[in-house]
C-alpha positions, -999 to +999 in steps of 0.1 A: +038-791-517+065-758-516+040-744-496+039-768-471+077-776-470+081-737-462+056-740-438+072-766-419+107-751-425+091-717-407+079-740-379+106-755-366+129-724-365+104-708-347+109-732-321+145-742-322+145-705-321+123-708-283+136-734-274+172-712-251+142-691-235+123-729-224+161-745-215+164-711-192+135-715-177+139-751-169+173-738-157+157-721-130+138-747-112+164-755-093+203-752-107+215-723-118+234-714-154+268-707-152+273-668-156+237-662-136+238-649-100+228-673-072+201-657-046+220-667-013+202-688+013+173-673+033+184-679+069+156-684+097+175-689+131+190-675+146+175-642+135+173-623+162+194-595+182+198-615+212+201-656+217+201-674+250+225-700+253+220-703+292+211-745+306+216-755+263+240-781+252+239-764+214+227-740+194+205-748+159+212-729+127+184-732+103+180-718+068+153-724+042+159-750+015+139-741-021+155-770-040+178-794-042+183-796-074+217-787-084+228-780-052+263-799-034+263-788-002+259-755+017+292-737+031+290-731+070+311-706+090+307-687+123+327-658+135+332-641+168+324-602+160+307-589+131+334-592+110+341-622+089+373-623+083+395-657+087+410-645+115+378-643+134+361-678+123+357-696+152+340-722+137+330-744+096+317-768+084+305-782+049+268-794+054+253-819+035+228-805+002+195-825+023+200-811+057+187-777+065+204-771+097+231-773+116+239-778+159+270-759+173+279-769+206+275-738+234+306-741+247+319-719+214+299-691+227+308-666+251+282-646+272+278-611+263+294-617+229+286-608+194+286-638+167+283-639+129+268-666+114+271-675+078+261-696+049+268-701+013+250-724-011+275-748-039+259-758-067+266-794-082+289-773-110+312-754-079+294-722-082+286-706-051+259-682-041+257-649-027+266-652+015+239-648+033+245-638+074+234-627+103+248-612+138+238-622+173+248-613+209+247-647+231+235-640+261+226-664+291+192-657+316 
């Protein structure tokens, strides 16, 4: 009977003891623990050195969504220049956590012009990922 009671003693500390590693893991499905860095957004357009914006109304930002768990809404800002600093945000917006795009109207964009694009991820919990961003010349055809 001692034997057993030890037994099952041993056994559940061995998995009270696993259980942080399994409560990680679930952690990383999709939110994120609060002192672990967040990955920023993988951006797919545009993603290339040159965009025509000649004959378009707007322009379409789209990044790649891997979960919506834990996540509030995405942080959107666009600068004129490569540099992102407040002075040079031409445009923002906080997109909602379902939507994996965005449409900027052309008229922000100057031909021959360089534009910094930028995104940011908010988890449920107001952490925020790594900024993820990408630099484009507009140029009209």
């Amino acid at each position: 009977m001692k034997q057993t009671i030890n037994l099952a003693i041993i056994v559940s500390l061995g998995f009270m003891g696993s259980f942080p590693v399994y409560s990680r893991g679930f952690i990383g499905i999709g939110t994120v623990g609060m002192f672990e860095q967040q990955v920023g957004p993988e951006l797919l357009s545009p993603a290339s050195e040159e965009v025509d914006i000649f004959q378009k109304d707007s322009l379409e930002f789209r990044w790649l969504r891997r979960s919506l768990i834990g996540v509030d809404h995405y942080d959107f800002k666009l600068y004129k220049g490569y540099n992102m600093y407040a002075s040079d945000l031409i445009f923002q917006q906080k997109v909602p956590y379902q939507t994996g795009s965005i449409e900027v109207k052309t008229t922000l964009f100057e031909a021959n012009q360089v534009y910094t694009w930028s995104l940011v991820r908010v988890s449920d919990n107001g952490n925020k990922s790594d900024k993820s961003f990408y630099s484009f010349r507009a140029i009209k055809k």
